[in-house]
C-alpha positions in Angstrom: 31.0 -65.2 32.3 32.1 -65.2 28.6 29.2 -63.2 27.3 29.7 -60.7 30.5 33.6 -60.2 29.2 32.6 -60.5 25.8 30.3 -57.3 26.3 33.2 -55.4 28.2 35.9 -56.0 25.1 33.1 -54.9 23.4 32.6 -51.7 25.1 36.8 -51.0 24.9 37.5 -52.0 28.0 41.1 -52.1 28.0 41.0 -53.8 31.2 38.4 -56.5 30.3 40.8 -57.3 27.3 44.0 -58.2 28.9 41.9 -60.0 31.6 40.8 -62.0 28.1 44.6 -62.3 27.4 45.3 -63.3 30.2 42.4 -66.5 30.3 43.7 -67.3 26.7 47.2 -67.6 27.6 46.1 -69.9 30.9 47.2 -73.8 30.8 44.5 -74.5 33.2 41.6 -76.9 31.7 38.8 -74.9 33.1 40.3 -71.8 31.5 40.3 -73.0 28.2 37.0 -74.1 28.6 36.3 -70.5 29.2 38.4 -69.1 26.6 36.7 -71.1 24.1 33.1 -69.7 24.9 34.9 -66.4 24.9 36.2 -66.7 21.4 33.2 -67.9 20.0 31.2 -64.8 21.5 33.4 -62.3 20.5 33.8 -64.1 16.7 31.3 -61.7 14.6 33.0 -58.9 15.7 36.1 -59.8 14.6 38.3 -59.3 10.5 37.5 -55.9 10.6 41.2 -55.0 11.4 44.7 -54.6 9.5 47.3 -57.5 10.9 50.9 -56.2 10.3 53.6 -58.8 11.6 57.3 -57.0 12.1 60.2 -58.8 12.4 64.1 -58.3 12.5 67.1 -59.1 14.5 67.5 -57.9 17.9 68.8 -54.1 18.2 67.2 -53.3 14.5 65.0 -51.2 16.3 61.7 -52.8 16.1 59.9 -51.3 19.3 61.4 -47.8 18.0 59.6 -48.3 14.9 56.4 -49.6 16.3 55.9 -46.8 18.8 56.7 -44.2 15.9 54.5 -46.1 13.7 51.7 -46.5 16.6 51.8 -42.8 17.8 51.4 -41.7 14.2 47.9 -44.4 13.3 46.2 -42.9 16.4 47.2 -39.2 15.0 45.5 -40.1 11.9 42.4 -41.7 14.2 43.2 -45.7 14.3 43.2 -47.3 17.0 46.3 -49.6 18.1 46.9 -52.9 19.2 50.6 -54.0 19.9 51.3 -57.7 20.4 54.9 -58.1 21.0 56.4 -61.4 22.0 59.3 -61.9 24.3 62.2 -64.7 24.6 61.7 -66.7 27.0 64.5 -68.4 29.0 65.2 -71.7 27.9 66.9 -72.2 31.7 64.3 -70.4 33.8 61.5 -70.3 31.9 61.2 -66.6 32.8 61.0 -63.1 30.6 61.5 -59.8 30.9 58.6 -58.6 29.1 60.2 -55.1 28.3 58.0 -53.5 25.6 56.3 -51.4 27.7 59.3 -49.6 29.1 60.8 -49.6 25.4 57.5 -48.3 24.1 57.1 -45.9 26.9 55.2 -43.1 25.1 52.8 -45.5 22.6 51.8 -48.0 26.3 50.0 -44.6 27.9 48.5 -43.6 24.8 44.5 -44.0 25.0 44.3 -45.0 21.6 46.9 -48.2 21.7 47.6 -51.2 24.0 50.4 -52.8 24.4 50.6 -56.5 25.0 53.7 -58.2 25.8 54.1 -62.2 26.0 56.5 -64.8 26.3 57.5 -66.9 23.5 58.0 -70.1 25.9 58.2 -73.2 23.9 56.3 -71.9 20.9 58.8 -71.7 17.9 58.8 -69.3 14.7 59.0 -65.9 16.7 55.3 -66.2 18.3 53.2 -67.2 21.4 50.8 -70.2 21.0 47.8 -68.0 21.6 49.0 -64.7 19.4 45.8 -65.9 17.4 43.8 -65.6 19.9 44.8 -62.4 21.4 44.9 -60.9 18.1 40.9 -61.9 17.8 40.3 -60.4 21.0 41.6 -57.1 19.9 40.1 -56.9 17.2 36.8 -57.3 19.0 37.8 -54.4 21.0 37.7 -52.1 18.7 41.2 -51.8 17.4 41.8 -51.3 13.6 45.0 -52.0 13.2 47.0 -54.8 15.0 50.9 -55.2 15.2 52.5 -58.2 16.1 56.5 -57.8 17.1 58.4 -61.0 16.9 60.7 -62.3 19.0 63.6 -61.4 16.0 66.1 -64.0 16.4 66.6 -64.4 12.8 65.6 -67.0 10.1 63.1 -68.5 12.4 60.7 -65.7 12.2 58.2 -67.2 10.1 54.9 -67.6 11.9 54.0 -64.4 12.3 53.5 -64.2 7.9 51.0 -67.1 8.7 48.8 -65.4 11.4 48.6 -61.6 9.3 48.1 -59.8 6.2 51.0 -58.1 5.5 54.8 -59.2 7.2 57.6 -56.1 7.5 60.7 -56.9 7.9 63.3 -54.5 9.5 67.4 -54.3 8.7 69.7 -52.3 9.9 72.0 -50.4 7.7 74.9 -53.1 6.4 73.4 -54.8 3.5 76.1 -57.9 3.4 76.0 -58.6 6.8 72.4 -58.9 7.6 71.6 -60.8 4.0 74.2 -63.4 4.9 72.1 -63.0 8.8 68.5 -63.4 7.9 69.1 -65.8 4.5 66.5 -66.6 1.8 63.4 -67.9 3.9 62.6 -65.1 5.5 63.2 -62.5 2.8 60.7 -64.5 0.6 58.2 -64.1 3.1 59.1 -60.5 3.5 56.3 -58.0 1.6 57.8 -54.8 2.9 61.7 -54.4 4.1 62.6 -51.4 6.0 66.4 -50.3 6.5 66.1 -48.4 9.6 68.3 -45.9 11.2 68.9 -44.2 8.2 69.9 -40.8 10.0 74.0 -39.3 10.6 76.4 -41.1 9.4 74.3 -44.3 8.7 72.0 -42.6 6.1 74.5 -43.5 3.0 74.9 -46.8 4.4 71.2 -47.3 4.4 70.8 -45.9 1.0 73.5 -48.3 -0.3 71.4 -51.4 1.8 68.6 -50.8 0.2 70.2 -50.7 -3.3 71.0 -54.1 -1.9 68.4 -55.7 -1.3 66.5 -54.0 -4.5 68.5 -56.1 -6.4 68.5 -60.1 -4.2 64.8 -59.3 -4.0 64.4 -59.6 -8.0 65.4 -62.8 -7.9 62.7 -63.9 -5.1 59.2 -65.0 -6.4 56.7 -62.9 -4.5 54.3 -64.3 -2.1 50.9 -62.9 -4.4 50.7 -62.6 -7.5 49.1 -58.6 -6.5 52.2 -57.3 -4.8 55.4 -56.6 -5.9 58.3 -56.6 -2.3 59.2 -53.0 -2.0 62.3 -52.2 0.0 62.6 -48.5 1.7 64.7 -46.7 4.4 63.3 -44.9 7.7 64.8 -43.6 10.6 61.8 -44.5 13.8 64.3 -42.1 16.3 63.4 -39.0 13.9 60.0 -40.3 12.4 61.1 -40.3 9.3 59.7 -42.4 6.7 56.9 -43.9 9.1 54.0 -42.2 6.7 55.7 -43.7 3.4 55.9 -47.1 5.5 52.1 -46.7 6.7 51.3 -46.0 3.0 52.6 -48.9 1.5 50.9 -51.2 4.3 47.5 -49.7 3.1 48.2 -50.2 -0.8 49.2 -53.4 0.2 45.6 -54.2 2.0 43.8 -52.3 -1.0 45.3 -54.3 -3.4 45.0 -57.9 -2.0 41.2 -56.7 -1.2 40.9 -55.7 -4.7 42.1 -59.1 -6.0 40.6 -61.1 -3.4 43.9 -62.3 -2.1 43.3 -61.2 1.1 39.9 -63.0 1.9 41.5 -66.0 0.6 44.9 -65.9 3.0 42.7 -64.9 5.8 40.4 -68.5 5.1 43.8 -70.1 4.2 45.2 -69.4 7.5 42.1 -70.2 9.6 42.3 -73.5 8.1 45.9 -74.0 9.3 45.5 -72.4 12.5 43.0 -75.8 13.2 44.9 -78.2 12.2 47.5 -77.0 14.4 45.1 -76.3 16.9 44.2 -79.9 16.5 47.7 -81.2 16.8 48.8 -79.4 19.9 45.0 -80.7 21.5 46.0 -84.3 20.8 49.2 -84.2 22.0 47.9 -82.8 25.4 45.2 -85.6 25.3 47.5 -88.2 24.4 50.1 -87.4 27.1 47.1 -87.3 30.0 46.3 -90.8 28.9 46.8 -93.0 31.5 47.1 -96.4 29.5 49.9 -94.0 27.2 51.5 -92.7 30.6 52.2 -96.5 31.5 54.1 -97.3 28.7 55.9 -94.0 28.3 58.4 -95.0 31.0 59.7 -98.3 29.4 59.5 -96.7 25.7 61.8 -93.6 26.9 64.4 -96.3 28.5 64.8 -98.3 25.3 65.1 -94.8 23.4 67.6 -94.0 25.8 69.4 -96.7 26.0 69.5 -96.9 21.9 67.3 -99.8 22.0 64.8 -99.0 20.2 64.6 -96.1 17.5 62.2 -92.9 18.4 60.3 -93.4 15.5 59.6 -96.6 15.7 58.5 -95.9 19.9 56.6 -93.1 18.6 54.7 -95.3 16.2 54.1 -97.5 19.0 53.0 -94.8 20.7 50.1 -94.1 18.4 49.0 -97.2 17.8 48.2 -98.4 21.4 46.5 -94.7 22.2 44.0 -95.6 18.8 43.4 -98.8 20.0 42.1 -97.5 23.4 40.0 -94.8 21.5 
């Protein structure tokens, strides 16, 4: 079956790939199982792409800007993959999944797909298998691959560890949203864009921009072969999108040049196992049945303040190694 599926991505086969999204995203064992052989057949046809993450608060405009942005890369001949990531309720469990309706143009365009995904549980603005999905795309064919994150503010870090170049988005207002989005994520930031800089905004976005020229001089950039550069756009008008797209590709050709690039790429493959790792051991630990026997005294004395959590937690561990 994975080689079958494999061949299809290969092919373009748009509906072979979210079928491969779909068995990636699956909790089931025998899925994974199956995603795993997937992954590992499409691997040498994956790296070939550009990974942009965007990020920015909610109403900044984000899937405006990626469906400008989109519908301009397959005008110019790329081809478009749009991984966008959802809240999920932390009460229902459910999401609305709306990038599709927002991106209404960019989600019929032959040249693009559009993905969207809950969050769930996973924390720093991306699903657990974005990773994965991203690899798949790439495999079919597409050159450049955006990831949208969740935007809920500071917390939108993983995406920089998962992609080669991170954008961040503002809105006109420069105190507001620098007091709103704080130091971590700016540092992380290669590329900020003030959007809506159209009407009555536009001086406002100028003035932003002045802004966050001058807070970004005192951040240390995140390689030593790019310097953060801070612009305006309006996404309603398409304006700005081509300087935007330009500055993503001197980005990639200067971090190819130096190496950088090769070296985040391995750099992040290394972290992406160890986490993989983590999350794996957890699930084993948890399906233990020795561990799921002592679980339910352990969580009483937590409760009842009887016993610190670190101190269960350690016992934890150290009963599960000695049943290894």
């Amino acid at each position: 079956m994975a080689d079958t599926l494999a061949a299809q991505i290969r092919s373009g086969d748009r509906r072979a790939l979210a079928k491969a999204i779909t068995l990636v995203e699956s909790t089931r064992a025998d899925h994974g199982e199956q995603a795993a052989a997937l992954l590992e057949a499409v691997m040498p046809d994956t790296g070939q792409s550009i990974r942009l993450g965007i990020s920015g608060a909610p109403g900044v405009g984000k899937s405006t800007f990626i469906e400008s942005l989109g519908n301009y890369l397959t005008e110019q001949g790329h081809r478009v993959a749009v991984l966008a990531v959802d809240p999920t309720s932390a009460v229902t469990g459910g999401s609305i999944l709306g990038d599709k309706t927002r991106m209404e143009s960019l989600s019929v365009n032959p040249n693009a797909f559009v993905r969207p995904s809950p969050a769930g549980k996973t924390l720093g603005g991306v699903t657990r298998r974005t990773r994965e999905s991203l690899l798949l795309c790439e495999a079919a064919g597409y050159d450049v691959i955006i990831i949208e994150t969740v935007g809920v503010g500071q917390s939108e870090t993983a995406v920089s560890d998962m992609t080669d170049m991170f954008l961040l988005l503002l809105s006109p207002g420069g105190g507001d949203d620098l007091q709103g989005i704080k130091r971590g994520i700016m540092e992380l930031a290669d590329l900020v864009l003030v959007n809506k800089a159209d009407g009555d905004q536009a001086s406002l976005a100028n003035q932003t921009v002045s802004d966050y020229r001058a807070a970004l001089q005192f951040m240390q950039s995140r390689t030593p072969s790019w310097t953060p550069q801070v612009e305006v756009c309006s996404a309603l008008h398409n304006q700005g999108v081509d300087k935007a797209w330009a500055i993503v590709a001197a980005f990639c050709s200067a971090l190819t040049d130096s190496g950088e690039l090769q070296t985040m790429r391995a750099q992040q493959a290394r972290a992406w196992m160890w986490s993989e790792t983590a999350e794996l051991l957890i699930g084993d630990l948890k399906q233990h049945e020795a561990i799921k026997a002592m679980v339910p005294e352990l969580e009483r004395a937590v409760l009842n303040a009887e016993l610190p959590a670190t101190v269960a937690a350690q016992r934890l561990i150290e009963y599960y190694k000695t049943q290894g």
